[in-house]
C-alpha positions in Angstrom: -37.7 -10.3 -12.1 -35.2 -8.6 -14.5 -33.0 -7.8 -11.3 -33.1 -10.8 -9.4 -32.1 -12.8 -12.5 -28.9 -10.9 -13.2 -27.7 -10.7 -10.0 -28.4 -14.3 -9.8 -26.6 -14.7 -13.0 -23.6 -12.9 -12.1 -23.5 -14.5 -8.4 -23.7 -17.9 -9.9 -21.3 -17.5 -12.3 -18.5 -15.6 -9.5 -19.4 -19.2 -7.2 -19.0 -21.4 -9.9 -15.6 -20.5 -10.7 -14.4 -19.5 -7.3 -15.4 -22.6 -6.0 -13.8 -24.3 -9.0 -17.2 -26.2 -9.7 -16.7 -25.1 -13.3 -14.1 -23.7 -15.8 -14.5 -20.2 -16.6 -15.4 -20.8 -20.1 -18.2 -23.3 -19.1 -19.7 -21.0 -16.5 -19.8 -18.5 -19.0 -21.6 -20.3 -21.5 -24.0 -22.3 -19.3 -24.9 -19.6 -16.6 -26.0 -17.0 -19.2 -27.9 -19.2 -21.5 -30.0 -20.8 -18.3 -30.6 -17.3 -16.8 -31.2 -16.1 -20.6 -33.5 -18.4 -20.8 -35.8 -18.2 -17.6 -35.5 -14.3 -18.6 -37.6 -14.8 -22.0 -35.1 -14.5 -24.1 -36.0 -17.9 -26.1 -34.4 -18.2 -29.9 -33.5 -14.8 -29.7 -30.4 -15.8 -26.9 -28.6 -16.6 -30.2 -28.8 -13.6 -31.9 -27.8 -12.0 -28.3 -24.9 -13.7 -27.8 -23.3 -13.5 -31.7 -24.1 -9.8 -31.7 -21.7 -9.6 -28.3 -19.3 -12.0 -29.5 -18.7 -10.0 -33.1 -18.1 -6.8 -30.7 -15.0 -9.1 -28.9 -13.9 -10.3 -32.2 -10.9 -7.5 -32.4 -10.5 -8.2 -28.8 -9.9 -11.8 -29.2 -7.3 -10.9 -32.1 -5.3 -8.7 -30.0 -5.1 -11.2 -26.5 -4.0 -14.2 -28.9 -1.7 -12.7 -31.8 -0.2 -10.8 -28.4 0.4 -14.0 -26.7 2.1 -15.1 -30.0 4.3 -12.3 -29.6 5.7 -12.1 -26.5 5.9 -15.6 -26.1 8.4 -15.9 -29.0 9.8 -12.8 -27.6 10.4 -15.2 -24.4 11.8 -18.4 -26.5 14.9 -15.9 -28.4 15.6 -14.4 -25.7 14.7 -11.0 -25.5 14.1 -10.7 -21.9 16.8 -12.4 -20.7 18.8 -9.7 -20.4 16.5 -7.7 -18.5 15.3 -10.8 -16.1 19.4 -10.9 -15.3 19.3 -7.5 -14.8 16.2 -7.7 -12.3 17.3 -10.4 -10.4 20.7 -8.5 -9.8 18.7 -5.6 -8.0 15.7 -7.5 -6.3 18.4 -10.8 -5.7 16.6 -13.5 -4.7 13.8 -11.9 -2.0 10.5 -12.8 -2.8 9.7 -9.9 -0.7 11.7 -7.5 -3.1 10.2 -9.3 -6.2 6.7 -9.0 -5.6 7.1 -5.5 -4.1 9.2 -4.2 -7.4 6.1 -6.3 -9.7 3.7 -3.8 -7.7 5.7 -1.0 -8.3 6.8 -1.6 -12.2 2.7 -2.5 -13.1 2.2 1.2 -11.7 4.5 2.7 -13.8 3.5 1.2 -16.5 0.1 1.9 -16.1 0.7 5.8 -16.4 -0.1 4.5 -20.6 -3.5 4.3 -19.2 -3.9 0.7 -21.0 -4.2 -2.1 -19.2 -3.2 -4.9 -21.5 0.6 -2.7 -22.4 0.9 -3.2 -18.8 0.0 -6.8 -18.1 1.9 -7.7 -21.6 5.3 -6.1 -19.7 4.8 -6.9 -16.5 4.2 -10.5 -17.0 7.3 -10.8 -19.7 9.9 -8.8 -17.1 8.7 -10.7 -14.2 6.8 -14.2 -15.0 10.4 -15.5 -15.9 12.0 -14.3 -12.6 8.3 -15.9 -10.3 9.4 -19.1 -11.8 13.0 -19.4 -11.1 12.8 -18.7 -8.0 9.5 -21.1 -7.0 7.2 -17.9 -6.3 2.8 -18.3 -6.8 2.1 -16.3 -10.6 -1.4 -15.9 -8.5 0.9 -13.3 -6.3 2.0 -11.5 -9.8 -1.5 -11.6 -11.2 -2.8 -10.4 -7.7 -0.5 -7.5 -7.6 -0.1 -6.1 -10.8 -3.9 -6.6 -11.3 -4.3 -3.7 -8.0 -1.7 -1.2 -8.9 -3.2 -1.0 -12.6 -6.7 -1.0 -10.8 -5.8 1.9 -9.1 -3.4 3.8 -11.5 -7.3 3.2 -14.0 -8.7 6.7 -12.6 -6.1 8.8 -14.8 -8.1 11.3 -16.8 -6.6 9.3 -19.5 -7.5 5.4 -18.6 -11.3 5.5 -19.4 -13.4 5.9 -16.3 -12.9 9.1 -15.4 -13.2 10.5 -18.8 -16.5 8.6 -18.7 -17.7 9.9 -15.9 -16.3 13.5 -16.9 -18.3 12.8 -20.4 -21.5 11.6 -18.4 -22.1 14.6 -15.7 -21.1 17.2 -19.0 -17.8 17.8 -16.6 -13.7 18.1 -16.8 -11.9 15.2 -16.3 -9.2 17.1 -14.9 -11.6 18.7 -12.2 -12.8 15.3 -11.5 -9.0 13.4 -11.2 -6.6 16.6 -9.9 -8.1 16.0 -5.7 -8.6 12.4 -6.4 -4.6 12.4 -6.3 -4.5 11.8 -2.7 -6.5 9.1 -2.7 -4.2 7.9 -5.5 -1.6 8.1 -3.6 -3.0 6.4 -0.4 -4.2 3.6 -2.3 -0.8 3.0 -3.8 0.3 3.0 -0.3 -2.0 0.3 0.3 -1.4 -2.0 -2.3 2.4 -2.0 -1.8 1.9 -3.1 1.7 -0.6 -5.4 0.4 2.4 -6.7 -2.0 5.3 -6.5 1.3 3.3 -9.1 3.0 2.2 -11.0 0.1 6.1 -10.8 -0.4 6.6 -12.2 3.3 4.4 -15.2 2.9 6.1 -16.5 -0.4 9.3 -15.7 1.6 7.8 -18.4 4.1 6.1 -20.8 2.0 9.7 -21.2 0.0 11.5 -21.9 3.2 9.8 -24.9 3.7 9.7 -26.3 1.0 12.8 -29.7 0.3 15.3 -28.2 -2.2 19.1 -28.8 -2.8 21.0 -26.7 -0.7 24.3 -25.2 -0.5 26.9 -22.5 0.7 25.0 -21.4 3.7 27.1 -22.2 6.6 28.9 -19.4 8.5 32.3 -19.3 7.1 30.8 -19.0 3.6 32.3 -23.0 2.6 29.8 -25.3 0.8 27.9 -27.4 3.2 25.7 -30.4 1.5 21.7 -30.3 3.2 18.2 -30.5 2.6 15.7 -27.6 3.0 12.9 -29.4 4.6 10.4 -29.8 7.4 11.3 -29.5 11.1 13.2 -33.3 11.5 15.0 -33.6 8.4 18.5 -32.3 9.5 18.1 -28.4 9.4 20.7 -26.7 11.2 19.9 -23.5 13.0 21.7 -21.1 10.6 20.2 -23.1 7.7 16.9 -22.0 9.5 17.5 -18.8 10.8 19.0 -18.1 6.5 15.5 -19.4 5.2 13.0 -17.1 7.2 15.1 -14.0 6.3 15.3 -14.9 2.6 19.2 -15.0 2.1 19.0 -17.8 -0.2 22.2 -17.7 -1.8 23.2 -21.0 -4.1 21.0 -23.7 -4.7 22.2 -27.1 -7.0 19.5 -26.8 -9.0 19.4 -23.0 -10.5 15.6 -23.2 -11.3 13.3 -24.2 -9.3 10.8 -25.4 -11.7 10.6 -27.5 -15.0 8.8 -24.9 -16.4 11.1 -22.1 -15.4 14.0 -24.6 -16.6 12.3 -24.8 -20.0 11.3 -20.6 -20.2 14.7 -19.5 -19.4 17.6 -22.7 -19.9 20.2 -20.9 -21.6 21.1 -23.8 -23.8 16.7 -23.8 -25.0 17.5 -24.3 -29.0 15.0 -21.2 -29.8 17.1 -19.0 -28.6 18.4 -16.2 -30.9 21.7 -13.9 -30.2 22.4 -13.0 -33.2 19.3 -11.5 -33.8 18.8 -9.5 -30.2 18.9 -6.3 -31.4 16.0 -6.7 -34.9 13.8 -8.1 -32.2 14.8 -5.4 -29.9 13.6 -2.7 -32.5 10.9 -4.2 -33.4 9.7 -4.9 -29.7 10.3 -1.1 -29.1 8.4 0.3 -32.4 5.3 -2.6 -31.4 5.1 -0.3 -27.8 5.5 2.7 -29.8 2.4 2.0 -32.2 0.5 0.9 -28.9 0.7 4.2 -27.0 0.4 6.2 -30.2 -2.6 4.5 -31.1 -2.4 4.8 -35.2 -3.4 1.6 -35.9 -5.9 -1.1 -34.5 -4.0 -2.7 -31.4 -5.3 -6.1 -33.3 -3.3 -5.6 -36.5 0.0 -4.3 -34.8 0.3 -7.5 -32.9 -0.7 -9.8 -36.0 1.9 -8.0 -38.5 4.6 -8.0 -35.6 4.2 -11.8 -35.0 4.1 -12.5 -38.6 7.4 -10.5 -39.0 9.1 -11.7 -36.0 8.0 -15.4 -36.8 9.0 -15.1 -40.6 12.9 -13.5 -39.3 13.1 -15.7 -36.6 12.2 -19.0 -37.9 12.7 -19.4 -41.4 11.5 -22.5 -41.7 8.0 -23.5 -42.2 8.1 -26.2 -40.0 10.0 -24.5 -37.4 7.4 -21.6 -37.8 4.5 -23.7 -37.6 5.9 -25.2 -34.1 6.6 -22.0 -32.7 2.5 -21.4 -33.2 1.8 -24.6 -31.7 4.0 -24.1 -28.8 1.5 -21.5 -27.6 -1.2 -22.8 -28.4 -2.9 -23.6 -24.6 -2.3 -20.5 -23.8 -4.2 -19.3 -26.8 -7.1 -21.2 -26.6 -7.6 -20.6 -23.1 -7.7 -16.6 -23.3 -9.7 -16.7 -26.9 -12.2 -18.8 -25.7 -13.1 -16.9 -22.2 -13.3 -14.0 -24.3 -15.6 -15.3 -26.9 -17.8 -17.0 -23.9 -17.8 -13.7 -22.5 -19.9 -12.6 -25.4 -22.4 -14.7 -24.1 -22.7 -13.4 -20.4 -22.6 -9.6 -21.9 -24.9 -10.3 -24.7 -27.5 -11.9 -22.3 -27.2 -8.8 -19.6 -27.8 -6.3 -22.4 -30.5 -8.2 -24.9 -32.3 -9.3 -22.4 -32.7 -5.6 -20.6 -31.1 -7.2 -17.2 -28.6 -4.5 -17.2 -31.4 -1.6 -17.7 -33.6 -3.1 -14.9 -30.3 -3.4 -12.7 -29.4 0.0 -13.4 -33.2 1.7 -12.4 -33.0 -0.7 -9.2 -29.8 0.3 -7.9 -30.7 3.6 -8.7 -34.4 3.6 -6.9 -33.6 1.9 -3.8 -31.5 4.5 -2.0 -34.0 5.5 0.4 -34.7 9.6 0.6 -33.1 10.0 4.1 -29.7 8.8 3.0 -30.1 11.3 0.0 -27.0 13.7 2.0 -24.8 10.7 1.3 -25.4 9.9 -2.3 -21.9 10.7 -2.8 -20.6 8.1 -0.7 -23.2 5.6 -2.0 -22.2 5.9 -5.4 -19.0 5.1 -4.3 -19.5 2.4 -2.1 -21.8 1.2 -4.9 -19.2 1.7 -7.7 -16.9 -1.2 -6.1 -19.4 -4.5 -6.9 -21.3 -2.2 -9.5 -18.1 -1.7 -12.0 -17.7 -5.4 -11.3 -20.7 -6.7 -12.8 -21.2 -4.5 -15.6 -19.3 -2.6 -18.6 -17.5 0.8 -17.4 -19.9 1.9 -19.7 -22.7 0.6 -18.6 -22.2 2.3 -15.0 -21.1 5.9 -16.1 -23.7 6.3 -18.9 -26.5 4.4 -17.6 -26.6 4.1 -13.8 -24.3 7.6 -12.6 -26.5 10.3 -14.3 -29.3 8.8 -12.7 -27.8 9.0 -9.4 -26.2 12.4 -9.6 -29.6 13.7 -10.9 -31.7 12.3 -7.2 -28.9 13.4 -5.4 -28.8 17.4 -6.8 -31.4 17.3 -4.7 -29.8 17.4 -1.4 -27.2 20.0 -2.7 -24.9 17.2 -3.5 -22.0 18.7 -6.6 -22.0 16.9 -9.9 -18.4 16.9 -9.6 -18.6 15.0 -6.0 -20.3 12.0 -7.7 -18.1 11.7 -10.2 -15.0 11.8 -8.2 -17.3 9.1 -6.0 -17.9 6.9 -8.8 -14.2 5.7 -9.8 -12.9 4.9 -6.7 -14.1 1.5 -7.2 -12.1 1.1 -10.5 -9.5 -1.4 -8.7 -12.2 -3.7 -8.0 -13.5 -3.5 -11.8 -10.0 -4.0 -13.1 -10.6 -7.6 -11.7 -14.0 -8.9 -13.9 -14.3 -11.0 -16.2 -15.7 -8.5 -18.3 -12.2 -6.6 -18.8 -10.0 -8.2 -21.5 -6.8 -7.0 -19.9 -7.3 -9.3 -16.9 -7.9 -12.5 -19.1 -4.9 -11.3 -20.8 -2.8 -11.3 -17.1 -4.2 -14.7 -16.1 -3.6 -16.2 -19.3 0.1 -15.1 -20.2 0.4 -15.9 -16.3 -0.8 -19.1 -16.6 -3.2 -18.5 -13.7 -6.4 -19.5 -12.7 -9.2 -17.0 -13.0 -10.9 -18.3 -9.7 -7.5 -18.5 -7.9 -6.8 -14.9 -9.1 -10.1 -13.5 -7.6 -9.5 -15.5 -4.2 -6.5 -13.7 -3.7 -7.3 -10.1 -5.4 -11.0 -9.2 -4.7 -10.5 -8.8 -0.8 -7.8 -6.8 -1.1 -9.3 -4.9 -3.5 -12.3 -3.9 -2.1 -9.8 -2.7 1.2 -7.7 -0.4 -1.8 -11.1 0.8 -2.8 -12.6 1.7 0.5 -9.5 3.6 1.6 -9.6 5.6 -1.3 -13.1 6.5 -0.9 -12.7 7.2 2.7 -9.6 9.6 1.8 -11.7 11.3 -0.7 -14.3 12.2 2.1 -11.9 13.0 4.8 -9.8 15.7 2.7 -13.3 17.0 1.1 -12.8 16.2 -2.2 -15.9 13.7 -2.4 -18.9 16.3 -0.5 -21.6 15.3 1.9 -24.4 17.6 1.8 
């Protein structure tokens, strides 16, 4: 009963919001405390959910104090220099945008922390997605697979789990995962080429201002619009290959007009470089990990806030400002104390755990390697890293020793489905990437989880083709 309860729970709650039937908050409030509740959890649910919640506490510090923070960072200006400097490389091809967005989330994900990423990603490129009219659900969607995949470093978390589980090295377990690495990287940038293509599209037909495209390089007055509204050919035949070069109106949004309008009165020159330094030794605390990640953002917005804005009232609007964004991030994380706090007090996530692990039938036992793996992409999903690699892995790797299947195999097995992971609900970093996006959590999973189940499965299939993940 146990099992078919949280599934339930976690399918209901994954419908609910994809379907947009329910906020994400709401769904996980509600869907926990019903399913809670037919579990036998009675008065007790309480207790469940505020020993969860008190775990997320530091969590919820860090996601809100750093939206603080790099939203000021955006209203003085910081990144304006480095958006001008972006835009001057990628110009304006959304198909160089989101493929450089893919490619800058990687490399920042060698820190093996997912939030550091997300937090740089989405101030380099968030301001660039809205000037020129392209979906943040594309910059979620993108940055959200290249950090999936760039999780399995011995140094992001799930493979030293799994190393830490099976008693093995992490390096044996990562060092031939590399190809897969590498293939799934491949993946995902073709993944963000044609993601790339359809914004390219989308944009061209949408009405805007429009000059300086006719042939002999003169302004020519026009609209941008659906076929019947005036288009010339070369106006045409300029939109579908992207070579947008002047439009009237420099941004194509009010929001990117009020993010990056170089007249915004919050905007401060004078003190670039002090917010420069301080920027730089915030990122340098964060990968030397000396203090909590919680306190460095809350003493960094307090001195950037203080220098900044002297004035209390100008202080206490800056906090305002920010304040949706806030809520919105703080609040899913809290109510995600109630999903995880249900899953674990009520014993769903043991029962799920000795389920999954008794239902491979004997005759499959020569694959358990490539069962864990193919079970590591929705498993990852619906529970804590944790919670897979210490509770539901050893289990496996123990039946399947069996069939002269390697420890080492099932761990290798057992991250490939880390991309899909990086996607729940259950990660902080990805409520910190929707939220300084100003995405939707539903329209983020419609547009990520296919494409990262395809990463996951390549990688897996790589890792059994070149031998590095055995069949007995």
């Amino acid at each position: 009963m146990l099992v078919v309860l949280g599934f339930g729970m976690v399918a209901t709650f994954m419908v609910l919001i994809m379907t947009k039937r329910m906020t994400p908050v709401l769904a996980l409030i509600i869907v926990p405390t019903i399913f809670g509740l037919f579990a036998g959890a009675g008065l007790g649910i309480g207790d469940m959910a505020m020993d969860a919640i008190g775990g997320l506490a530091p969590t919820a510090a860090l996601l809100m104090f750093a939206i603080i923070y790099f939203g000021l960072m955006i209203d003085v200006g910081l990144f304006d220099p480095l958006v001008r400097v972006i835009l001057r490389v990628v110009g304006h091809d959304p198909v160089k945008v989101v493929v450089g967005t893919a490619l800058l989330a990687a490399v920042i994900s060698l820190d093996g922390d997912g939030s550091t990423t997300f937090i740089v990603v989405t101030s380099a490129m968030l301001p660039i997605y809205l000037r020129l009219g392209l979906s943040p659900v594309v910059l979620t969607c993108v940055a959200g697979l290249a950090n999936g995949a760039m999780n399995i470093l011995p140094w992001g978390g799930p493979t030293a789990r799994a190393a830490a589980a099976l008693n093995l090295s992490p390096s044996d377990v990562f060092v031939p995962m590399v190809p897969s690495l590498l293939v799934g990287l491949a993946v995902i940038f073709v993944f963000s080429w044609h993601l790339g293509l359809l914004e390219r599209r989308r944009l061209g037909s949408i009405d805007l201002p429009w000059e300086g495209v006719n042939g002999s390089g003169s302004s020519a007055s026009g609209t941008i619009g659906p076929r019947g509204t005036g288009r010339t050919a070369t106006q045409v035949e300029r939109i579908s290959t992207g070579a947008i070069r002047t439009l009237v109106n420099p941004a194509d949004t009010a929001m990117a007009d009020s993010m990056l309008d170089p007249q915004r009165p919050t905007l401060r020159p004078k003190l670039f470089w002090f917010n420069l330094v301080l920027t730089v030794a915030v990122m340098a605390l964060l990968v030397a990990d000396v203090l909590p990640l919680a306190y460095v953002f809350m003493a960094a917005s307090a001195a950037a806030i203080i220098v900044n804005f002297p004035r209390v009232s100008d202080q206490a609007q800056r906090i305002v400002a920010h304040a949706p964004s806030i809520v919105g991030v703080v609040s899913m994380v809290l109510a995600a104390g109630v999903l995880i706090g249900v899953l674990e007090g009520t014993g769903m996530v043991d029962a799920m755990a000795a389920w999954v692990a008794g239902s491979i039938p004997a005759e499959l036992g020569a694959y358990s390697a490539v069962i864990t793996g193919l079970l590591s992409i929705p498993m990852t999903f619906f529970l804590s890293n944790d919670a897979f690699y210490f509770g539901i892995l050893p289990v496996l790797t123990e039946s399947a020793a069996a069939f002269g299947i390697d420890p080492v195999d099932m761990a290798r097995a057992s991250i490939t489905g880390q991309v899909v992971h990086m996607q729940s609900p259950l990660v902080p970093a990805i409520l910190l990437l929707i939220s300084l996006a100003g995405v939707n959590l539903g329209d983020h999973h419609k547009k990520v989880l296919w494409r990262a189940v395809v990463v996951a499965l390549a990688m897996l299939v790589v890792g059994i083709a070149i031998g590095s993940i055995g069949i007995g």
